[in-house]
N, C-alpha and C positions, 0 to 999 in steps of 0.2 A: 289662705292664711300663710302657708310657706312659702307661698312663692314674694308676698310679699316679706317675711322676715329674710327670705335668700335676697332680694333686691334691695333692703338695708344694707345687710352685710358688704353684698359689692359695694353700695352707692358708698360707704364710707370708704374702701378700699382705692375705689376708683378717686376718688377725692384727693388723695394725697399725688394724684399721676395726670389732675389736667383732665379727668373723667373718662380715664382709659383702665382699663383690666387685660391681663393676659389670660388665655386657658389653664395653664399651670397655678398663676393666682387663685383663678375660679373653685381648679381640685384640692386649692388647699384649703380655699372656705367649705367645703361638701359637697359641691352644687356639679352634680352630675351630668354629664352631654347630653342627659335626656331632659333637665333642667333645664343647660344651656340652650338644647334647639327649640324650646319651647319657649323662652324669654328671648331667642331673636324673633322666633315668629308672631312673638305680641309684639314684636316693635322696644320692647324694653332695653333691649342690649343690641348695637349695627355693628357685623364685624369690618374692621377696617383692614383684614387681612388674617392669614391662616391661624395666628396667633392674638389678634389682639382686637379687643373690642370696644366700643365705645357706649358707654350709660347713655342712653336716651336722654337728650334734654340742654346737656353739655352745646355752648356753644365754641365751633370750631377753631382755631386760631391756629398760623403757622408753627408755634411751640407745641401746639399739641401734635400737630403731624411731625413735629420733627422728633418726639417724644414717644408718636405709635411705631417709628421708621428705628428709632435706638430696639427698644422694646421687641420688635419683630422679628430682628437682627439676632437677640439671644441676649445668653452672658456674656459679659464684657466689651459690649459693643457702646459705643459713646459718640455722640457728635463731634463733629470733626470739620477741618475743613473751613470750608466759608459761612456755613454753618452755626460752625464754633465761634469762630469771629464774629458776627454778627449777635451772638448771644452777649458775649463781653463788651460789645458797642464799640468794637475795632474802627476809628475812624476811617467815615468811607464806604463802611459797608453796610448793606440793609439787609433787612430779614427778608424769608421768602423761597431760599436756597434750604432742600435737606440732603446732607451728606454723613453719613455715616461710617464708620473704621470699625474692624472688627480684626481679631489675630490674624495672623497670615494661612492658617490652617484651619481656618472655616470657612464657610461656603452658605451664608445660610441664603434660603430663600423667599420669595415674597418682599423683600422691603422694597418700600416705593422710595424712591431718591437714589441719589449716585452711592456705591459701598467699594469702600476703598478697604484693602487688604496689608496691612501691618505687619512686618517682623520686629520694629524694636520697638513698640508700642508697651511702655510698662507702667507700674504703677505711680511712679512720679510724673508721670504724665495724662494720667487722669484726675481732673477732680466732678464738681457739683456744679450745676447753674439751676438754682431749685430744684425741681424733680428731676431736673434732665442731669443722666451723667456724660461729659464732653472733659473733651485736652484742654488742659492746662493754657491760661493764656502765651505762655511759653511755646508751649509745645504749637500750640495752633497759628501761632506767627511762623514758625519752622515751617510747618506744613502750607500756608499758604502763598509764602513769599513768592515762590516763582510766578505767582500770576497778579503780583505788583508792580507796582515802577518804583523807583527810590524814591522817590517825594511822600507816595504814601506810607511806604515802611517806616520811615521817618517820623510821620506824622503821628505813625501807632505807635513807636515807640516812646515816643515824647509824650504823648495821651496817655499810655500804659504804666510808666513808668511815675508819672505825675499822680496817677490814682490809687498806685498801689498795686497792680493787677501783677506787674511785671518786676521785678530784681534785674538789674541790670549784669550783676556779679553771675547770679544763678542763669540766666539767659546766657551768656556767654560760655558757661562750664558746658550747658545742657549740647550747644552748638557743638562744640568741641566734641562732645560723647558720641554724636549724631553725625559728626563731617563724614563726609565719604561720596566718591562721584558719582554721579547721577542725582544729587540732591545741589540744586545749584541754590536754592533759596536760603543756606546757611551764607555762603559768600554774601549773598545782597542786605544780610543783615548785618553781617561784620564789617560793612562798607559804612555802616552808618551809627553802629554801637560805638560810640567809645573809648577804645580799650584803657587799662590799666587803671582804673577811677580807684582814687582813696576810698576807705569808708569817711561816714561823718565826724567822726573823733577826729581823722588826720585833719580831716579839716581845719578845726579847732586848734591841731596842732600847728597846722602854718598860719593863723594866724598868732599864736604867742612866741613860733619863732621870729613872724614881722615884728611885732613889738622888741623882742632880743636885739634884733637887727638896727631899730632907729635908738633904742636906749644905747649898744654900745658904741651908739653914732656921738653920741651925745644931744640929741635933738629931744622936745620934751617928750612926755608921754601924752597920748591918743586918750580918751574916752572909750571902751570896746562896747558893741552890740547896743549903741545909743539909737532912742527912736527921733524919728525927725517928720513932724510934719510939713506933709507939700500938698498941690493944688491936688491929687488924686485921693489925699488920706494920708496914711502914716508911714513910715517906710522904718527900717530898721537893717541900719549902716553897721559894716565892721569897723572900723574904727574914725573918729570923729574927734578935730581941730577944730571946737567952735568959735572959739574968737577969731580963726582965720579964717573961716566957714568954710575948710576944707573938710571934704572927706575922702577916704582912703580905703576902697574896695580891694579886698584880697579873692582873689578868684583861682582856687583848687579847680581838681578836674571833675569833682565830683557834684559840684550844683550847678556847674555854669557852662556846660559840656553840649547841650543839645541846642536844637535850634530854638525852641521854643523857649527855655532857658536863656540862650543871649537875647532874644527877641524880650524877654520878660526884662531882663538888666539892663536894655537901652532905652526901653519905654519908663523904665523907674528912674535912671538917670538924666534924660530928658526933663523931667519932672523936677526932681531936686536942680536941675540948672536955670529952672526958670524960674525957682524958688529963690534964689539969690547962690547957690551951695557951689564951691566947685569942688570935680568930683575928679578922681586922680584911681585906677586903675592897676593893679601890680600882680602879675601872676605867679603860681609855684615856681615856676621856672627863673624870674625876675629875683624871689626872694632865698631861693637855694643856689640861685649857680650866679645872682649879680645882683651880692647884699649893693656894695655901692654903687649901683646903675637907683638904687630905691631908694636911699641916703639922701644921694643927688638930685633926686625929683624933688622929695618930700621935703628936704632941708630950701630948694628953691621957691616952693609956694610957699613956705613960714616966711620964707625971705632971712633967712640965716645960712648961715655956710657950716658945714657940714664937720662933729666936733667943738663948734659953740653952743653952750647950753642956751634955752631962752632966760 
């Protein structure tokens, strides 16, 4: 009868870990080494290594070995690596790989999978991927980039940042904290971050400076954040000339900067062109350093000259 109320105890324990338990875990539900050798020799608990064992019954999956391989490792040891990436669904990569980081000043032994050894590993560069603790998807793009090509760092950062995983702002500070030689996979991401992106407010801001711009043109005023159906569905233009069926995209550095991003705004524009719409393009640089290079466009599709009101 205790050995089965001891095997509730684990099985609940183990439940939260993917149907793994530690020895430490164990002594701290009661369940003594003389418990312990006796629920591996029924088959009830399989160690999967000096520390960690597995509830009978659990079926195996690569998160749970990369989950017995953290666990093995000690405190403060987290997935890492390609690993890590593949937890966060880094495009490109699969699961399958266990790689494990632990401080620079430990040594543990037994993990099954590759263990990489850390000096500036801190806490903003761990988080959660359900039971499993792993780097930050930040931190794990640092770490794995040198065994990328730029198409796919590219690729993850476009994915990463599209999902929310990654800050492009905070990804860059982290770089900067971490540069230093012998870490070449900070360079191949700064080759493709970037740099200097507004937040979303500026954004907003250059477009009300655009509008400044064609009002103290004298040209009319625009429509802002008007929806426009086309063959794909709805789209939603910054500023819109409907009776000229012009519209006027403003492009900051901050939405329209990655590849995946122009590839989105040329596949949306395409759309609206064969909608009947034509589509006129003006960027920060266009509307800060050459109001009337943007007068000049926009006064030519009204077909007004630049100064005459409509």
């Amino acid at each position: 009868m205790a050995a089965v109320c001891d095997m509730r105890a684990i099985a609940e324990r183990a439940s939260e870990q993917l149907g793994l338990v530690t020895v430490d875990q164990l002594g701290n539900l009661d369940i003594t080494r003389q418990t312990r050798r006796t629920l591996v020799r029924r088959g009830a608990l399989v160690p999967l290594g000096p520390q960690v064992l597995l509830v009978s019954g659990h079926p195996p999956s690569w998160r749970q070995h990369l989950l017995a391989a953290v666990l093995e490792a000690g405190d403060g040891a987290v997935a890492s690596h390609m690993a890590a990436a593949a937890l966060w669904g880094f495009a490109g990569v699969r699961s399958g790989t266990v790689e494990v980081t632990v401080a620079y000043d430990r040594r543990p032994r037994g993990v099954t999978g590759a263990l990489h050894r850390s000096r500036d590993l801190t806490a903003v560069d761990v988080g959660r991927h359900g039971p499993i603790p792993v780097t930050t998807p930040s931190r794990t793009l640092i770490d794995v980039a040198p065994r990328l090509g730029r198409r796919q760092i590219e690729d993850i950062v476009d994915q990463a940042a599209r999902d929310g995983l990654i800050r492009l702002p905070y990804l860059r500070w982290r770089l900067e904290q971490l540069r230093r030689p012998g870490r070449p996979g900070v360079a191949r991401i700064l080759a493709v971050v970037p740099p200097d992106r507004p937040r979303r407010d500026e954004e907003s801001w250059l477009e009300r400076r655009t509008l400044d711009v064609l009002r103290d043109a004298g040209l009319p005023p625009p429509r802002c954040q008007a929806r426009l159906r086309h063959g794909g569905g709805m789209a939603r233009v910054d500023l819109l000339y409907e009776e000229a069926r012009l519209v006027v995209e403003v492009d900051g550095h901050a939405t329209h900067s990655t590849r995946r991003q122009r590839q989105a705004d040329a596949e949306r524009q395409a759309r609206l062109v064969a909608a009947g719409w034509r589509v006129v393009r003006v960027t920060y640089e266009d509307v800060v350093e050459r109001p009337d290079h943007v007068v000049a466009v926009v006064a030519e599709l009204l077909g007004l000259a630049p100064g005459v009101a409509a």
